[in-house]
C-alpha positions in Angstrom: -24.8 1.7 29.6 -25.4 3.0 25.9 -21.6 4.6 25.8 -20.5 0.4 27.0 -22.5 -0.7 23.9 -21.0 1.6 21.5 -17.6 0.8 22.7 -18.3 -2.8 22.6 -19.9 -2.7 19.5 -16.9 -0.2 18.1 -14.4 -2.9 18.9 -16.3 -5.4 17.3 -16.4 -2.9 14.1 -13.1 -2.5 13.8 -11.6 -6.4 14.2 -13.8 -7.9 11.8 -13.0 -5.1 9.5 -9.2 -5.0 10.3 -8.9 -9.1 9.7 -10.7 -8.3 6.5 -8.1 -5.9 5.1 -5.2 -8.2 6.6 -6.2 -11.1 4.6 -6.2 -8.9 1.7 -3.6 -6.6 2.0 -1.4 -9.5 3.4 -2.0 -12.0 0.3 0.4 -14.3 -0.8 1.9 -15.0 -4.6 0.5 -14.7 -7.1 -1.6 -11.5 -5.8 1.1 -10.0 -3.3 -1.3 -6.8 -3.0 0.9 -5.4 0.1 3.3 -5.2 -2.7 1.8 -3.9 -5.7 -0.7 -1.1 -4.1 -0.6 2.0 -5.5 -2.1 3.6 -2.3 0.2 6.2 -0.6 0.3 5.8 3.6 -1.6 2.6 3.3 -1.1 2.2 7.3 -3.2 5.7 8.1 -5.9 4.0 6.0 -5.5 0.0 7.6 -5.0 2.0 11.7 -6.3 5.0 12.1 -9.4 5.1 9.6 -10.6 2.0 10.6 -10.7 3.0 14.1 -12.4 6.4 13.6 -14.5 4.6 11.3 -15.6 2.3 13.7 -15.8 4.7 16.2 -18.4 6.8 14.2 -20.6 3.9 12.9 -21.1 2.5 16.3 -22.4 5.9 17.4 -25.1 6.1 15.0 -27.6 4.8 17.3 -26.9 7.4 20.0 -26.8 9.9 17.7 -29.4 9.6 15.1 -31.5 6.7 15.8 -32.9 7.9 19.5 -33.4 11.4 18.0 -35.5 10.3 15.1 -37.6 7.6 17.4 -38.0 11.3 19.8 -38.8 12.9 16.4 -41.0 10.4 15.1 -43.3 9.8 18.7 -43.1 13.7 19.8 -44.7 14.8 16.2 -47.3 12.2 16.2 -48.3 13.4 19.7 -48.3 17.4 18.6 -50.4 16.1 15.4 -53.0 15.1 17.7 -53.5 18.6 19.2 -52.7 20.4 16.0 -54.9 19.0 13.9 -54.6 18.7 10.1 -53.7 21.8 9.8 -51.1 22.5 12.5 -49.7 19.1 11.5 -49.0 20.6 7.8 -47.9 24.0 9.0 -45.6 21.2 10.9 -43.9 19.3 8.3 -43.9 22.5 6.5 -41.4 24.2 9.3 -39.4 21.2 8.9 -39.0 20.7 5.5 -37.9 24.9 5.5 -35.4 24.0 8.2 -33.7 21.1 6.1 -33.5 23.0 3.2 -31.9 26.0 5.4 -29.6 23.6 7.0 -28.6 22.2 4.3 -27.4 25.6 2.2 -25.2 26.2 4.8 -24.1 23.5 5.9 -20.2 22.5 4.6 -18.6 19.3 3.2 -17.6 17.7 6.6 -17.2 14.6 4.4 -14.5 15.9 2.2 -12.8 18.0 5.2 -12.9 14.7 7.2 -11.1 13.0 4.5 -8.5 15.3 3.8 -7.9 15.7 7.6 -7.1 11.9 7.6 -4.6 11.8 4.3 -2.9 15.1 6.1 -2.5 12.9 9.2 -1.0 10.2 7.6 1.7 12.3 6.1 2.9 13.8 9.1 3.1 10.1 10.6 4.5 8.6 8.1 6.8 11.6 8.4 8.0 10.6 11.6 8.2 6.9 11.0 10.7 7.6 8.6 13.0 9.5 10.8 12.4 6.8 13.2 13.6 3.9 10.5 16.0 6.0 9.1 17.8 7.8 12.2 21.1 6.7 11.8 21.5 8.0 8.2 20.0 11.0 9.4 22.5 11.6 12.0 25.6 10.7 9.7 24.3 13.2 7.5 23.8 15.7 10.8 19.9 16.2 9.1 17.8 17.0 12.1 17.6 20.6 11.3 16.7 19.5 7.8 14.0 16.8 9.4 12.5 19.0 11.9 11.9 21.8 8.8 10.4 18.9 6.7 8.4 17.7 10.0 7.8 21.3 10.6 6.1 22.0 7.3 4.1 18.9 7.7 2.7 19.4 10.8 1.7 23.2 10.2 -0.1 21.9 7.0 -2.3 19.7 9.4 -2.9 22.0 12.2 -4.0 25.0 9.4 -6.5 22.7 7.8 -8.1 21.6 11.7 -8.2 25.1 11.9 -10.1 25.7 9.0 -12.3 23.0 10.2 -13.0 24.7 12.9 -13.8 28.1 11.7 -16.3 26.6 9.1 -17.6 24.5 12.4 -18.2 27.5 14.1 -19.8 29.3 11.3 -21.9 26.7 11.0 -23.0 25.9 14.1 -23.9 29.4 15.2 -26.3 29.4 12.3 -27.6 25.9 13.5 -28.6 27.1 16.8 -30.3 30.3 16.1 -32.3 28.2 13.5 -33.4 25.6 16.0 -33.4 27.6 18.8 -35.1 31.2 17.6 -36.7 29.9 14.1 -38.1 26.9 15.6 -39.2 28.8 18.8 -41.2 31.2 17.2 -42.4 28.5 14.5 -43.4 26.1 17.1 -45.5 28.8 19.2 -47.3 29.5 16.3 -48.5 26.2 15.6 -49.5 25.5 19.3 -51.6 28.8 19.2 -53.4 26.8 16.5 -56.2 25.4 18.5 -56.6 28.9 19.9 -57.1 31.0 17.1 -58.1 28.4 14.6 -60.9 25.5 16.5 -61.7 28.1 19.3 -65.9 27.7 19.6 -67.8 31.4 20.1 -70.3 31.4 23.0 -72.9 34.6 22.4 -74.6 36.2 25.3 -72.7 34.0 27.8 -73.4 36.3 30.6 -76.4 37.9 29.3 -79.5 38.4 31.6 -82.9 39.4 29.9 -84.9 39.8 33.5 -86.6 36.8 33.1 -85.9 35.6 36.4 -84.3 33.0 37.7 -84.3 30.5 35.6 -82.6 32.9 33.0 -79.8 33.5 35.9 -79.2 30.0 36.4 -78.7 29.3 32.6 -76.4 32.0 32.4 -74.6 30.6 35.3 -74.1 27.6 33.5 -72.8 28.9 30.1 -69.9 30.7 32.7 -69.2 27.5 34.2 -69.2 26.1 30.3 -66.9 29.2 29.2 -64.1 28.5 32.4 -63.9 24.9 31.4 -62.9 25.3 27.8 -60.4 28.1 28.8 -58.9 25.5 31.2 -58.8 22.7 28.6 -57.0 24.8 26.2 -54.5 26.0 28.9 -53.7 22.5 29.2 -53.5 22.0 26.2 -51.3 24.7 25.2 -48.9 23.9 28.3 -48.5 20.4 26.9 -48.4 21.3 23.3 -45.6 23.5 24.8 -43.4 21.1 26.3 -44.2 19.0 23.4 -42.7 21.2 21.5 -39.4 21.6 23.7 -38.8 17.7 23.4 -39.3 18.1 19.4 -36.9 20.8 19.4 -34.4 19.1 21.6 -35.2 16.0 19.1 -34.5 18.2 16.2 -31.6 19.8 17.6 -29.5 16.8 18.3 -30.6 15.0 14.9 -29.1 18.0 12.6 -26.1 17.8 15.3 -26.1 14.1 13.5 -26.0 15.4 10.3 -22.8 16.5 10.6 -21.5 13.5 11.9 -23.2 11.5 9.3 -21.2 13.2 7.0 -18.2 13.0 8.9 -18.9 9.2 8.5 -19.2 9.5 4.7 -16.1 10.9 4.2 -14.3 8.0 6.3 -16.1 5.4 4.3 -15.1 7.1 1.3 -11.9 6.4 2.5 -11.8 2.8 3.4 -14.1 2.3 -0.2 -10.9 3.7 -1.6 -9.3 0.6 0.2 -10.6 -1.9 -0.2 -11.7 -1.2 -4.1 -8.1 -0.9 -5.0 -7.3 -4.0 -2.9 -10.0 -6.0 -4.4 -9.5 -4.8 -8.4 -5.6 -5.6 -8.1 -5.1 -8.0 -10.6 -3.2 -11.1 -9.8 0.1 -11.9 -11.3 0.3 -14.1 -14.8 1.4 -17.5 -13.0 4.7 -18.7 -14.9 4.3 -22.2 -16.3 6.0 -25.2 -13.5 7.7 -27.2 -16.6 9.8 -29.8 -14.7 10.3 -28.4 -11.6 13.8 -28.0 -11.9 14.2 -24.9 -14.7 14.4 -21.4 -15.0 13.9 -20.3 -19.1 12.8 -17.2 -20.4 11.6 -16.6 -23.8 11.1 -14.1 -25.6 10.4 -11.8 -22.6 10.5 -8.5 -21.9 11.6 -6.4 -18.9 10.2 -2.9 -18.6 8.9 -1.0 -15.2 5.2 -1.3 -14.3 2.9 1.0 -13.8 0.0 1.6 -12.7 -2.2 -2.0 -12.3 -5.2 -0.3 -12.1 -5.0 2.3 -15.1 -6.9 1.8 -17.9 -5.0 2.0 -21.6 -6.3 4.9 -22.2 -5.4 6.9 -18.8 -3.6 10.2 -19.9 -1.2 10.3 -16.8 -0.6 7.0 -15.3 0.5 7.0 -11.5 3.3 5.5 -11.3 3.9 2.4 -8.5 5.4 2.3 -5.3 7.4 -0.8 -6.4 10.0 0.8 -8.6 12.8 2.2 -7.8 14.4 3.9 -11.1 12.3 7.1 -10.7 14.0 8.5 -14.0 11.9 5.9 -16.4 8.2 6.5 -17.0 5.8 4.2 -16.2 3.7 2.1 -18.7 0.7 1.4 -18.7 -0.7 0.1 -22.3 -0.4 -3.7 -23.3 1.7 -5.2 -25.6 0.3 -4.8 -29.2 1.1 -7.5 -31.2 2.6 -7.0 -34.4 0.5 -6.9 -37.7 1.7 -6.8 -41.2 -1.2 -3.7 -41.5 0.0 -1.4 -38.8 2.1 1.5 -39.6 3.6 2.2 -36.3 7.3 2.1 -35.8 9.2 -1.6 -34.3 9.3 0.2 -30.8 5.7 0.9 -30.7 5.0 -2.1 -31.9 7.1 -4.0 -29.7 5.8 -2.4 -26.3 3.1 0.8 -27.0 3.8 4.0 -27.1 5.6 6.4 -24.3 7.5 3.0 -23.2 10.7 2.5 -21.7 11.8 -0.9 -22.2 14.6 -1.9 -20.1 15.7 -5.1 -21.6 14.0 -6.6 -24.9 13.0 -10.5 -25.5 15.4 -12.0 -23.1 15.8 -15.8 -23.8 17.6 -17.7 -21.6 17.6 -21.2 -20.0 18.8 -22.2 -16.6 19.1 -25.8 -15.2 20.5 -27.1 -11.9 24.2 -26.5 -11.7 23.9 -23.5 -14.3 25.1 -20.5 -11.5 24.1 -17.2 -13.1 25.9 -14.3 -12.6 24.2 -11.3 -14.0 26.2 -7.8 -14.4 25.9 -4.6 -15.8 26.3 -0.6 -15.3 24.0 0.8 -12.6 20.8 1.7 -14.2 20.4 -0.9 -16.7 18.0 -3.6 -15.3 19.6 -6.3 -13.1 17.4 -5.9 -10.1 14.0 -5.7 -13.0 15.6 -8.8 -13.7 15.6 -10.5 -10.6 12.1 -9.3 -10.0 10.7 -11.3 -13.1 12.7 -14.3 -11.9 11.4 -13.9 -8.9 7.6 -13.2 -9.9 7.0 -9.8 -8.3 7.2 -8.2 -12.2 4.9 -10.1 -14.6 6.7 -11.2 -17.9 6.4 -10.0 -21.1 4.8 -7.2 -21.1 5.5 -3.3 -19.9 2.7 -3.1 -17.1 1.7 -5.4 -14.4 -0.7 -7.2 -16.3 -4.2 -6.8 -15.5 -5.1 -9.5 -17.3 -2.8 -12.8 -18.2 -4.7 -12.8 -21.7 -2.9 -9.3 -22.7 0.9 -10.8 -22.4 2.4 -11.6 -25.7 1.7 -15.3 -27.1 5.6 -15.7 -27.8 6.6 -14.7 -24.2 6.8 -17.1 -21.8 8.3 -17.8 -18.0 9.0 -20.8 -16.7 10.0 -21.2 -12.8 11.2 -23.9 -10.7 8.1 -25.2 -7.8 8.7 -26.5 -4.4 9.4 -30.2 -4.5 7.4 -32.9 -2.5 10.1 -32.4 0.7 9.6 -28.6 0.9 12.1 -27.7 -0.7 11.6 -24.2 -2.6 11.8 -23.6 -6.2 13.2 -20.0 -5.6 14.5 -18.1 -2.8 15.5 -14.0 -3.0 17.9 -12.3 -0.9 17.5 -8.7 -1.2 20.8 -6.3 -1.2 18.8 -4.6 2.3 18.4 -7.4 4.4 14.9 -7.5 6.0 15.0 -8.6 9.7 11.4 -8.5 11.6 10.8 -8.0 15.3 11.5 -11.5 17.4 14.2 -14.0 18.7 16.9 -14.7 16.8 15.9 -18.0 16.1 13.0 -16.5 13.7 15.7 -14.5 12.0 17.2 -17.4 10.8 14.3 -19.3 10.2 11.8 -16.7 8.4 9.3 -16.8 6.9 8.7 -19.9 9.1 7.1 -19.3 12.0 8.9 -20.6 15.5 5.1 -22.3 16.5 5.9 -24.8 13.8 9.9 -25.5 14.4 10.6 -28.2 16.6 13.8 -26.7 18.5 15.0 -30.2 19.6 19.0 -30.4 20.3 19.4 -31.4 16.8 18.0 -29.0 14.9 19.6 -26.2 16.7 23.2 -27.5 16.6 21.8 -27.7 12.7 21.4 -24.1 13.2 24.4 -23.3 14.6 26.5 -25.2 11.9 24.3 -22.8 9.5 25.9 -19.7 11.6 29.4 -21.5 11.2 29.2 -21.6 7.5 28.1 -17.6 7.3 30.6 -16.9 9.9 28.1 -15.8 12.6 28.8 -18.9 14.8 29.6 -16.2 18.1 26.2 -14.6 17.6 23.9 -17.1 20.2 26.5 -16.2 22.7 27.0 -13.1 22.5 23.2 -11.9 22.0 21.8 -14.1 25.1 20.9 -17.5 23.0 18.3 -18.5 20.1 15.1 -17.2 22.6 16.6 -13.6 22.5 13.9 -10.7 21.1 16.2 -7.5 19.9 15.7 -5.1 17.1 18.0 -6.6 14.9 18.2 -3.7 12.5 19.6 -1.5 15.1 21.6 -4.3 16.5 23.6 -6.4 13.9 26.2 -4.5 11.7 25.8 -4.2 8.0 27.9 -7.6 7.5 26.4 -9.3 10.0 22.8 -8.5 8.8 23.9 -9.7 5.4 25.8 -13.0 6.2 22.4 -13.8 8.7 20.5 -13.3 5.2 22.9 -15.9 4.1 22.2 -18.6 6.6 18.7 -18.3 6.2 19.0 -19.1 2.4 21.9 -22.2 3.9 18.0 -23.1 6.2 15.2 -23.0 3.3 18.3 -24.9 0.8 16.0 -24.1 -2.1 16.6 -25.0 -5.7 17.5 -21.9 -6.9 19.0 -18.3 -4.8 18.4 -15.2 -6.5 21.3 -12.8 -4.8 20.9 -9.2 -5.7 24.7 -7.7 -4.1 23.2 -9.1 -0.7 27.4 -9.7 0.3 28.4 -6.1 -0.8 29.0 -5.4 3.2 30.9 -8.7 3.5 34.6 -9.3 2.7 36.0 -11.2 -0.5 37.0 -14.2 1.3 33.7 -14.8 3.8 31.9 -14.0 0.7 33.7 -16.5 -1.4 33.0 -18.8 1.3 29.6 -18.9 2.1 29.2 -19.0 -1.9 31.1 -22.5 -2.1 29.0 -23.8 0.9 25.6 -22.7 -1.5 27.0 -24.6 -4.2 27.6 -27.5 -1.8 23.8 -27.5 -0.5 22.8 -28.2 -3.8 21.8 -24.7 -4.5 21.8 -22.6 -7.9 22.5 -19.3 -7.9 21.5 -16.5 -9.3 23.9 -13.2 -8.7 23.7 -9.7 -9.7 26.8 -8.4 -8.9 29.4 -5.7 -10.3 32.3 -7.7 -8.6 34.6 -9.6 -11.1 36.1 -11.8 -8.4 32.5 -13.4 -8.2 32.9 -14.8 -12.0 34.7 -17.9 -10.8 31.7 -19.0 -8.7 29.6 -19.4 -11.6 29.2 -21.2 -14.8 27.2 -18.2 -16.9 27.2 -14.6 -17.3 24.4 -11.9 -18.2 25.9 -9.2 -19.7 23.3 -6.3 -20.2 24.6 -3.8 -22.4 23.0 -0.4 -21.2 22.9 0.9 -24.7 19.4 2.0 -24.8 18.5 -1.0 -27.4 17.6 -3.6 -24.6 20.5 -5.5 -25.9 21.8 -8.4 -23.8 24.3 -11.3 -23.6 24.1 -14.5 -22.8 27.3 -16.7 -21.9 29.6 -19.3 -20.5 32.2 -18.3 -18.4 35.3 -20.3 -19.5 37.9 -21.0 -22.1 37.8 -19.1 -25.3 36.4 -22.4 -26.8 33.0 -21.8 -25.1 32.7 -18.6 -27.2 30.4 -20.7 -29.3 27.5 -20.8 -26.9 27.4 -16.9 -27.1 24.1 -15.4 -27.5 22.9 -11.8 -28.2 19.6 -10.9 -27.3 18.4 -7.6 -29.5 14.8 -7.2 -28.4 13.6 -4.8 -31.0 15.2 -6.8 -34.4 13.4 -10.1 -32.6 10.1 -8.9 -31.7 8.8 -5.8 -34.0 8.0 -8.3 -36.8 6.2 -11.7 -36.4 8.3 -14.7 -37.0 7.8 -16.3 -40.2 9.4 -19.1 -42.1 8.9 -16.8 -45.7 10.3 -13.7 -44.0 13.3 -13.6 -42.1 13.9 -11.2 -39.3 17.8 -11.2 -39.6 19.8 -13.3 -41.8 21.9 -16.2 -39.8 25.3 -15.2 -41.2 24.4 -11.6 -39.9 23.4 -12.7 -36.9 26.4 -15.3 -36.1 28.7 -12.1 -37.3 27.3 -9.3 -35.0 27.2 -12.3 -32.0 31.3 -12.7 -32.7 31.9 -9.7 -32.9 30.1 -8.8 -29.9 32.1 -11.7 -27.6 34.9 -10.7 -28.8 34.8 -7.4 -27.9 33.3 -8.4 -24.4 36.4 -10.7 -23.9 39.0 -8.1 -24.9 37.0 -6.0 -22.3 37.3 -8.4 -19.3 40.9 -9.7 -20.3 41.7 -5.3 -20.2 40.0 -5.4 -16.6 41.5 -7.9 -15.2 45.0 -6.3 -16.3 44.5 -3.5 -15.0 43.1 -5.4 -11.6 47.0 -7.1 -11.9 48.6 -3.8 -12.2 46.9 -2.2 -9.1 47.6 -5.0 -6.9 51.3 -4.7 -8.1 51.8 -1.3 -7.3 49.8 -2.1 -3.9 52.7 -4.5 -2.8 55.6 -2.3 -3.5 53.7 0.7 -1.7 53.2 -2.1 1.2 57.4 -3.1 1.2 57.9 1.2 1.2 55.9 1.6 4.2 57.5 -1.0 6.1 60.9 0.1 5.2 59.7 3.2 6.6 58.6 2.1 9.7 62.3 0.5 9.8 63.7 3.8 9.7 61.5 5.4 12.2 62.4 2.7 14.2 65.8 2.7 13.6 65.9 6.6 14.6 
């Protein structure tokens, strides 16, 4: 019955705990701590710990709090017998015990804890071989896997083992302390009332020849003697199981010890948790404006670090969020510039040890403005996206831990859902993201399917959204809108990516951020599905290295990649438009404060660097597309040679 209440209560433990960490872990904008924790194998801590946790906790009662009530009622009991004394000498045994116990006894806590972070290595070890499996086997790795599995594994089992010779250590000098120390201890004190309280009788038997009377008194003192020898026999029999109970009390309350610490060291865990979890920061929320505009000012793009480092942490940890593993991670504020401080315009602009990625961008983007944002690899276009999007906070080179710390002169401003629903943004990764369900979630995520009505209308809606991304066979062919498949594993790289597609042709939102999501897709499905975006109404964002994209859009974001942070900022037609060219130079913009008195950079400099700059940009993309001509030349004469050779084979 007590092992059905612990289980009971265990599971009781652990789902009010486990909705706890969902609700935080699982937070929307603009906290998105599922996103920005810097907690390695956060699902070992949210499955397994809480379990074991639980587990433990509910097993308190059988393990600590029935020994100590024992302890508690068995001592007062031997106190009786014992007297003051003996009850001292009691205490005294156990207070010599404890301190024994607690020399040698090891930190299960820590060894708990460690066990638990080696564990969630070697599963996350295997979950990635299980998400990753087909790159594996195109690169023929399972030798390589099974080494790095391997290692992993044998780093678990030689810390259990070590466990379990310090266990064994340990325990061996637990029992011959409770069982031998105690023992001999404990028989000691229960000869107490013997040696110590034990009444003298003299001449109990003697016999002076006085006659009778004399005999029959001596008779009596006998009987006297006989019944105090008896009492105390009693006595020390009881006293003596007494003192088996305590010891079995005792014995299974240091066994607790262990498990108490066992307990500390899982807590210690989940602290870890659900600290981290609760001192995230949220995100700086970007001003609405009208509704309808994206604008930047002034802002800067650099990688985040660490959200919970202080300014003056030595070695920042970088987070799990960035994906340029070359740049170092920032963690300091923004200092803002002061006509007293000697530090150069780079420390100024963004602390020292940062790496900037793109300095004061300033741009503004209306409905009907298409985007297109391009670049060598390395340079920043995704960082971009990510402030657009709001998973990077603006304007400053850390996710901020404190909206106040952004620089005054940088600002964001993003477009909101509108009254219908409609979204303000929408992002469609380069990796399309698919979860587990029917294919009528795929389409319609992050809406759930409780809340779609699938009348006849709304799915031949659907299906006309397939059409349009070229996926219009995919309800036949995968057993209609109801069927559940991994999709990951099922749909090609194409087809995952044009699905991605019709789920932004679904939401229809204001603006679509598309970072390469139609790399896997041909020119002319991709050309496509971007004229039916355009028709929906929607405007779009691109980062793309693909020059047959330009003609879908109206603007260009040109970022340099010359270690400056330098960007550029266009329209995408006729030479005449060359006049709405911008250059962004971060670091000539924002090391000194603006001022009417003091310049930053003279306007006739400025206009001359900017046409010089465009120019040189044009020249570049007129020199492309040339050479683009050429190739496709040459292509078709190498086409009319291989037919005229398949003439002649044929002709032979």
């Amino acid at each position: 019955m007590i092992r059905h209440l612990q289980s009971t209560l265990s599971l009781r433990f652990r789902t009010r705990l486990t909705r706890y960490i969902h609700d935080l872990y699982l937070s929307s904008a603009p906290h998105l701590h599922y996103y920005r924790v810097p907690l390695r194998g956060i699902d070992q801590y949210i499955t397994a710990d809480v379990d074991a946790w639980a587990e433990s906790v509910a097993g308190i009662y059988g393990n600590l709090m029935k020994p100590s009530l024992d302890l508690l009622l068995f001592t007062s009991q031997l106190a009786r017998s014992l007297g003051f004394r003996g009850t001292v000498l009691l205490f005294i045994n156990y207070y010599i015990t404890a301190k024994i116990l607690r020399a040698v006894t090891p930190a299960f806590g820590r060894l708990a804890a460690v066990e638990a972070r080696l564990e969630g290595e070697y599963r996350a070890g295997v979950g990635r071989i299980g998400r990753e499996s087909e790159e594996v086997a195109f690169y023929d790795g399972g030798a390589r896997e099974r080494d790095i599995l391997t290692t992993a594994y044998l780093r678990l089992i030689k810390h259990v083992n070590s466990i379990y010779k310090i266990r064994i250590a340990y325990e061996w000098t637990e029992d011959f302390v409770i069982k031998y120390l105690w023992s001999a201890a404990g028989y000691g004190l229960i000869a107490v009332p013997l040696l110590i309280t034990r009444k003298r009788f003299h001449g109990a038997g003697g016999v002076d020849g006085r006659g009778k009377e004399k005999e029959k008194q001596g008779k009596k003192k006998k009987h006297d003697t006989d019944g105090i020898v008896a009492d105390r026999t009693e006595t020390y029999i009881s006293n003596r199981r007494l003192l088996l109970s305590l010891a079995d009390a005792g014995g299974r309350l240091m066994y607790a010890y262990k498990d108490l610490q066992e307990v500390a060291g899982l807590t210690a865990r989940l602290y870890t948790l659900l600290s981290t979890l609760h001192n995230l920061p949220p995100l700086p929320h970007a001003l609405p404006g009208d509704g309808d505009t994206f604008a930047l000012k002034n802002v800067d793009i650099c990688i985040p670090g660490d959200p919970l480092a202080s300014p003056d942490s030595p070695s920042p940890i970088p987070s799990h969020s960035s994906t340029t593993s070359n740049l170092e991670a920032h963690t300091e504020p923004i200092a803002p510039p002061s006509s007293q401080s000697e530090s150069t315009p780079s420390e100024t602009l963004a602390g020292s040890g940062t790496t900037t990625l793109i300095r004061a961008l300033t741009l503004t983007l209306r409905p009907g403005m298409h985007l297109m944002i391009t670049g060598s690899n390395g340079v920043g276009k995704t960082a971009v996206a990510r402030v657009l999007a709001g998973l990077w906070a603006p304007g400053s080179c850390s996710m901020l831990r404190d909206s106040t710390l952004s620089d005054v002169n940088s600002t964001l401003t993003r477009p909101t859902r509108d009254a219908n629903g409609r979204p303000g943004v929408f992002v469609i990764p380069q990796r399309p993201y698919h979860p587990t369900g029917s294919l009528l979630s795929q389409v319609i995520y992050p809406h759930s399917v409780s809340k779609f009505a699938p009348s006849f209308t709304a799915l031949s809606k659907l299906e006309s959204l397939l059409d349009a991304a070229h996926l219009g066979y995919l309800v036949d062919r995968e057993g209609g809108w109801d069927a559940v498949k991994e999709w990951r594993d099922v749909l090609s790289g194409g087809e995952k990516q044009r699905l991605a597609m019709a789920r932004l042709f679904y939401h229809r939102p204001k603006f679509a951020i598309l970072d390469e999501c139609t790399s896997a897709v041909s020119s002319d499905v991709e050309g496509q599905m971007y004229e039916h975006a355009k028709a929906l109404g929607i405007t779009l964002i691109t980062i793309s290295l693909r020059p047959s994209l330009t003609k879908y859009h109206t603007h260009i974001l040109t970022l340099t990649g010359d270690g400056t942070g330098s960007w550029i900022f266009s329209r995408i037609a006729t030479p005449q438009a060359q006049e709405g060219l911008t250059e962004g130079r971060g670091e000539s913009r924002l090391a000194t404060p603006h001022s009417e008195s003091a310049p930053t950079v003279r306007e006739s400099e400025l206009t001359t660097c900017t046409e010089d700059t465009g120019a040189k940009h044009l020249a570049h993309v007129l020199e492309e597309i040339r050479v683009l001509e050429a190739q496709i030349e040459e292509s078709s004469g190498w086409e009319k040679r291989v037919s005229e050779l398949e003439k002649e084979l044929k002709a032979k």
